[in-house]
Backbone as CSV, one residue per row, in Angstrom:
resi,resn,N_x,N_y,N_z,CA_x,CA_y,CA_z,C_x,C_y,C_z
1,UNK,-2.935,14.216,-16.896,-2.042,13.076,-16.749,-2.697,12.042,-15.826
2,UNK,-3.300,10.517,-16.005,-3.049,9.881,-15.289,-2.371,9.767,-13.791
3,UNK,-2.807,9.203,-12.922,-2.331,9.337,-11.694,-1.392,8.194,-11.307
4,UNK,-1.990,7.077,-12.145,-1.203,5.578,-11.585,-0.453,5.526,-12.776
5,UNK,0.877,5.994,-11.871,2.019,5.679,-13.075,3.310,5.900,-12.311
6,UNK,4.414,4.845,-13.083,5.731,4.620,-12.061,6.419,5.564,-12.308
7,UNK,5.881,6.990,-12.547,6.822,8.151,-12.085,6.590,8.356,-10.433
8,UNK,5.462,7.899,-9.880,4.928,8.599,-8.667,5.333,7.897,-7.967
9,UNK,6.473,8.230,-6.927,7.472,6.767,-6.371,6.194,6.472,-4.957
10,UNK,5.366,6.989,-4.705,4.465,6.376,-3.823,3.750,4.974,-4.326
11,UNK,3.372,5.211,-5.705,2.989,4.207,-6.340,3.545,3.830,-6.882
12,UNK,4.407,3.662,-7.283,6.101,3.019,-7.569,6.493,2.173,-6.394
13,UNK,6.624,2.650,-5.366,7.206,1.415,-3.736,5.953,0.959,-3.370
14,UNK,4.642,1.692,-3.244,3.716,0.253,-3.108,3.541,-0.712,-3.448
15,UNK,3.379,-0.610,-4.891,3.400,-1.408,-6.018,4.544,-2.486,-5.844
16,UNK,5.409,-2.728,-5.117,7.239,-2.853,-5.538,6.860,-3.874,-4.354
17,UNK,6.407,-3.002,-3.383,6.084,-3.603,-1.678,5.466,-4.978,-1.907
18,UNK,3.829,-4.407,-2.171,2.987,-5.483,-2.224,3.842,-6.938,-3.576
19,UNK,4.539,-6.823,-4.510,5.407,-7.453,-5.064,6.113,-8.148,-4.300
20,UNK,7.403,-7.469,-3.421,8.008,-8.083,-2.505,7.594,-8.961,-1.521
21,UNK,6.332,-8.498,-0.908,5.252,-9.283,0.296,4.781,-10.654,-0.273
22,UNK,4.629,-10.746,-1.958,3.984,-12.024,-2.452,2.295,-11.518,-2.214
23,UNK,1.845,-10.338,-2.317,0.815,-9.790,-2.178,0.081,-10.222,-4.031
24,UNK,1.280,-9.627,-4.365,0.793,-9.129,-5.842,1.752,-9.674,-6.513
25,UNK,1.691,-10.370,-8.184,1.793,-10.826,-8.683,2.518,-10.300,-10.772
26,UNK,1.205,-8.945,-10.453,1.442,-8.360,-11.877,2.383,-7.218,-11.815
27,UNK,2.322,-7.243,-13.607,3.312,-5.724,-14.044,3.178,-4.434,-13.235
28,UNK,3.309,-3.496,-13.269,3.115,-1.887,-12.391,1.448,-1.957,-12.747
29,UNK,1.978,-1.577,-14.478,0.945,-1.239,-15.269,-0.225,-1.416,-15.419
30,UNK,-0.287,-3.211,-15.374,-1.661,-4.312,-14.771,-1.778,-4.042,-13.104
31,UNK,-1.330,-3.431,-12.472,-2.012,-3.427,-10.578,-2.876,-2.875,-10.717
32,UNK,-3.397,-1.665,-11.362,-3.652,-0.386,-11.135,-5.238,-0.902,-10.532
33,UNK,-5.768,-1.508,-11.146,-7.378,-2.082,-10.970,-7.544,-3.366,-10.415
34,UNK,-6.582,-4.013,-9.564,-6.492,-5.135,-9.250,-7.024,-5.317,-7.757
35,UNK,-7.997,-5.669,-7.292,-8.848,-5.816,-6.135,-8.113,-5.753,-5.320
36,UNK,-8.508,-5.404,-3.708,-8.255,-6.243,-2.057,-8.475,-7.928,-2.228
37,UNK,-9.409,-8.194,-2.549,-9.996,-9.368,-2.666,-8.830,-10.609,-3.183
38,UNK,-8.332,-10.003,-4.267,-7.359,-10.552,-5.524,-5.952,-10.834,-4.882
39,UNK,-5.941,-9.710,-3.926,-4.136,-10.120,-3.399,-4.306,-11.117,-2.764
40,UNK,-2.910,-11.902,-2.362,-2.674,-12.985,-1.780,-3.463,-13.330,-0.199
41,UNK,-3.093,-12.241,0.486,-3.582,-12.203,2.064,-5.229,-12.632,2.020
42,UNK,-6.241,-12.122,1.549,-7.151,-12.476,1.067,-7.657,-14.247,0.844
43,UNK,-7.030,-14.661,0.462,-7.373,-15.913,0.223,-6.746,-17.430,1.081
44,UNK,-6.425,-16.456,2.245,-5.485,-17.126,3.513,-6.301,-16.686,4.631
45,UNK,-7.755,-16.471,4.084,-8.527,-15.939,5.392,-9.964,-17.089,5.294
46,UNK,-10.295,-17.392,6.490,-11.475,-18.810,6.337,-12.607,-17.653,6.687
47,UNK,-12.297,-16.551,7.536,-13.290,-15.710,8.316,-12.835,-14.655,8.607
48,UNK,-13.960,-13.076,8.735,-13.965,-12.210,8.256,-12.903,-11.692,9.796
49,UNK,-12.633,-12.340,10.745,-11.992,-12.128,12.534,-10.540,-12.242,11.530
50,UNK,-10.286,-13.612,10.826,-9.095,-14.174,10.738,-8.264,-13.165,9.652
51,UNK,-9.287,-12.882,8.682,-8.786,-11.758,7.230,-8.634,-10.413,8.342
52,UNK,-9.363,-10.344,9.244,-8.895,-8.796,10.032,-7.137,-9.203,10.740
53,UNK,-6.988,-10.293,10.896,-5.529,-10.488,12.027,-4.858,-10.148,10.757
54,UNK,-4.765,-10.906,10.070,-3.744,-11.003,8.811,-3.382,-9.683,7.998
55,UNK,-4.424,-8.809,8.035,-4.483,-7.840,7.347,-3.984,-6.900,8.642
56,UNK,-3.748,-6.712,9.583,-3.163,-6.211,10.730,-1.948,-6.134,10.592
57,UNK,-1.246,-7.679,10.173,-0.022,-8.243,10.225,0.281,-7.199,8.878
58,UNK,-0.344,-7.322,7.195,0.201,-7.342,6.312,0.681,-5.815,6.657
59,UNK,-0.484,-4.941,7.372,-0.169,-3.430,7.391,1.209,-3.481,8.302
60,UNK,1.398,-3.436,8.545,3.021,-3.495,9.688,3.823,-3.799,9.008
61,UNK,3.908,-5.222,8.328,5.122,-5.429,7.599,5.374,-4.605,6.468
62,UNK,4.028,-3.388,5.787,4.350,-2.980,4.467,5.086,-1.604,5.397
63,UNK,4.695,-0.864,6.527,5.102,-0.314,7.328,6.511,-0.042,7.581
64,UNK,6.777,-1.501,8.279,7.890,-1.589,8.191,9.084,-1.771,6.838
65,UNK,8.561,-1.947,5.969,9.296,-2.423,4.776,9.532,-0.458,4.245
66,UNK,8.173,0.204,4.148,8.706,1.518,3.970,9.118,2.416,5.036
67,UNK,9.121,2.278,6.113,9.706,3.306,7.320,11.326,2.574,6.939
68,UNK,11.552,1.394,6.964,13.049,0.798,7.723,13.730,0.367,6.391
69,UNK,13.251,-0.041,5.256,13.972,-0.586,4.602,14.091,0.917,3.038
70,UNK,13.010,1.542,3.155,12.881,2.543,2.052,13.002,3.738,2.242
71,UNK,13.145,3.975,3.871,13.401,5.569,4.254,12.637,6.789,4.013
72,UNK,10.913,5.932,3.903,10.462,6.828,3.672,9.534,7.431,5.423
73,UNK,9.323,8.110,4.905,8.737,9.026,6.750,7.449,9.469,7.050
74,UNK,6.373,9.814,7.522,5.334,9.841,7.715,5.201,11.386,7.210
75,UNK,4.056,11.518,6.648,3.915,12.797,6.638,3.420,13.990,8.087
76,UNK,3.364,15.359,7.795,3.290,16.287,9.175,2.435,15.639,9.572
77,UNK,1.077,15.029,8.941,-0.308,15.102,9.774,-0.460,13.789,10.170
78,UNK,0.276,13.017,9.833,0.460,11.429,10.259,1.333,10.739,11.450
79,UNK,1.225,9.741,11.573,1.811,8.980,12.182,1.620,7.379,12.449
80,UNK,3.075,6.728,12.975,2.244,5.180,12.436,1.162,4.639,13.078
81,UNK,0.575,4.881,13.480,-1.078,4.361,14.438,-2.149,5.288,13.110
82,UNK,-1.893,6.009,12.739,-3.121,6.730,11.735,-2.327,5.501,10.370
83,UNK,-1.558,5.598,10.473,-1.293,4.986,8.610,-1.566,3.622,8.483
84,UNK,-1.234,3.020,9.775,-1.316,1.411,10.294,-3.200,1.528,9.839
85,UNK,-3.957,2.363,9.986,-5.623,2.249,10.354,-5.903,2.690,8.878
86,UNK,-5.334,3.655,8.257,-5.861,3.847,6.657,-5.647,3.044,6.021
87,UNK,-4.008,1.755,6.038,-4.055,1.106,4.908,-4.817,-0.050,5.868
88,UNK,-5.340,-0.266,6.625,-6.469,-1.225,7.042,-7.765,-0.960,6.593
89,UNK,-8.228,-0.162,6.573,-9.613,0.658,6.189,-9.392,0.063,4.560
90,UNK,-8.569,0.301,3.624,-8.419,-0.017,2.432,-8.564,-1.676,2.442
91,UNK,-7.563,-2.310,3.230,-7.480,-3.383,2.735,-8.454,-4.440,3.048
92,UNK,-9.119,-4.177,3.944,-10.718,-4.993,4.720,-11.217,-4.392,3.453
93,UNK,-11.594,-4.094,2.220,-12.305,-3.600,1.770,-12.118,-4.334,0.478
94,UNK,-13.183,-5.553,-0.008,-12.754,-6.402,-1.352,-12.550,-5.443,-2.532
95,UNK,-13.545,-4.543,-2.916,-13.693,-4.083,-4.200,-12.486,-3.040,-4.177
96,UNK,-11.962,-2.169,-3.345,-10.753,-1.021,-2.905,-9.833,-2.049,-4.561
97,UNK,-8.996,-1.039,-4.723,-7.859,-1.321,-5.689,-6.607,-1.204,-4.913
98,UNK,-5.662,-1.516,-5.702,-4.169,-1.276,-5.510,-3.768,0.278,-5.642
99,UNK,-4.809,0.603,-6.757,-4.397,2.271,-6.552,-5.031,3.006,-5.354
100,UNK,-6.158,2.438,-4.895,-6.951,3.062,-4.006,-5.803,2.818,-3.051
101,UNK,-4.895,1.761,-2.392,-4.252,1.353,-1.633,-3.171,2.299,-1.572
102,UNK,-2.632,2.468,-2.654,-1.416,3.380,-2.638,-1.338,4.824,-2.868
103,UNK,-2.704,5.452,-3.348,-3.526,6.798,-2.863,-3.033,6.859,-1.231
104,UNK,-4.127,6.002,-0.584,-4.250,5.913,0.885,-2.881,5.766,1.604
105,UNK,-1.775,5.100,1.176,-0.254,5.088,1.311,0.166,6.606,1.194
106,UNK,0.054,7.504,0.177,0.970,8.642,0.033,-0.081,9.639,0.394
107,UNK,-1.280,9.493,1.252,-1.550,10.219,2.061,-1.176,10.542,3.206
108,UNK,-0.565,9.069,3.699,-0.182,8.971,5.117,1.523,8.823,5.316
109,UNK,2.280,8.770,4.069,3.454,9.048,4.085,4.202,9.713,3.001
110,UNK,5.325,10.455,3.427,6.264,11.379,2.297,7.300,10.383,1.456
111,UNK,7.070,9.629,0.371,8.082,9.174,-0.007,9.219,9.871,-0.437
112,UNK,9.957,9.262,-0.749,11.304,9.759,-1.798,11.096,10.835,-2.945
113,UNK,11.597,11.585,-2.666,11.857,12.659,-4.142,10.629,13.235,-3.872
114,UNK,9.099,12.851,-3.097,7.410,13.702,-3.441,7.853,15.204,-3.249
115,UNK,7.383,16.117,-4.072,7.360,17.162,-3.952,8.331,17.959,-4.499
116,UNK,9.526,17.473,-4.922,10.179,17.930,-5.481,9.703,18.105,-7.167
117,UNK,10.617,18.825,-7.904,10.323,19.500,-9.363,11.555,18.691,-9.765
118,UNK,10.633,18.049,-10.428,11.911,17.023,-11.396,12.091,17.316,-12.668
119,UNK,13.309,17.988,-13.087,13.389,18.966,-13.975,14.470,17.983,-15.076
């Protein structure tokens, strides 16, 4: 089975997130291969200091959008100073994808329903 697909609510609320943020633009379906480079934040940067602030900012607000607004929770081995630094590591990174992004997301947090047997 494919991995990037809107059964996997990790990549389901990233996907949804970066949407909401004005990050991203396309269907679920079309993110899957869609650059760092390509999202919005990206092209609001003159220099590589200024794309690091912004991309600081974007990690917090997606943060906050899934800790406070989506209820989702960090996983055992995480916490927000490690998750704040993975989806940074991703997003300083032009060629990284949206899936690579939201891999790196449901490493560092337990969404909704993960793990359960959906029968």
């Amino acid at each position: 089975m494919e991995r990037w697909n809107a059964n996997n609510s990790a990549y389901r609320t990233t996907w949804i997130t970066l949407v909401h943020l004005n990050q991203l633009a396309k269907s679920f379906k079309d993110s899957k291969d869609v650059k760092m480079k390509d999202l919005t934040f990206w092209g609001h940067a003159d220099s590589d200091s200024m794309r690091k602030q912004i991309l600081e900012g974007l990690s917090i607000q997606i943060d906050n959008y899934f800790t406070k607004l989506c209820g989702v929770r960090y996983e055992e081995d995480s916490s927000r100073e490690k998750a704040l630094k993975e989806m940074q590591e991703i997003l300083k990174e032009a060629s990284k994808t949206v899936e690579n992004f939201a891999q790196a997301c449901d490493d560092q947090y337990k969404f909704w329903r993960e793990g359960e047997l959906n029968v």
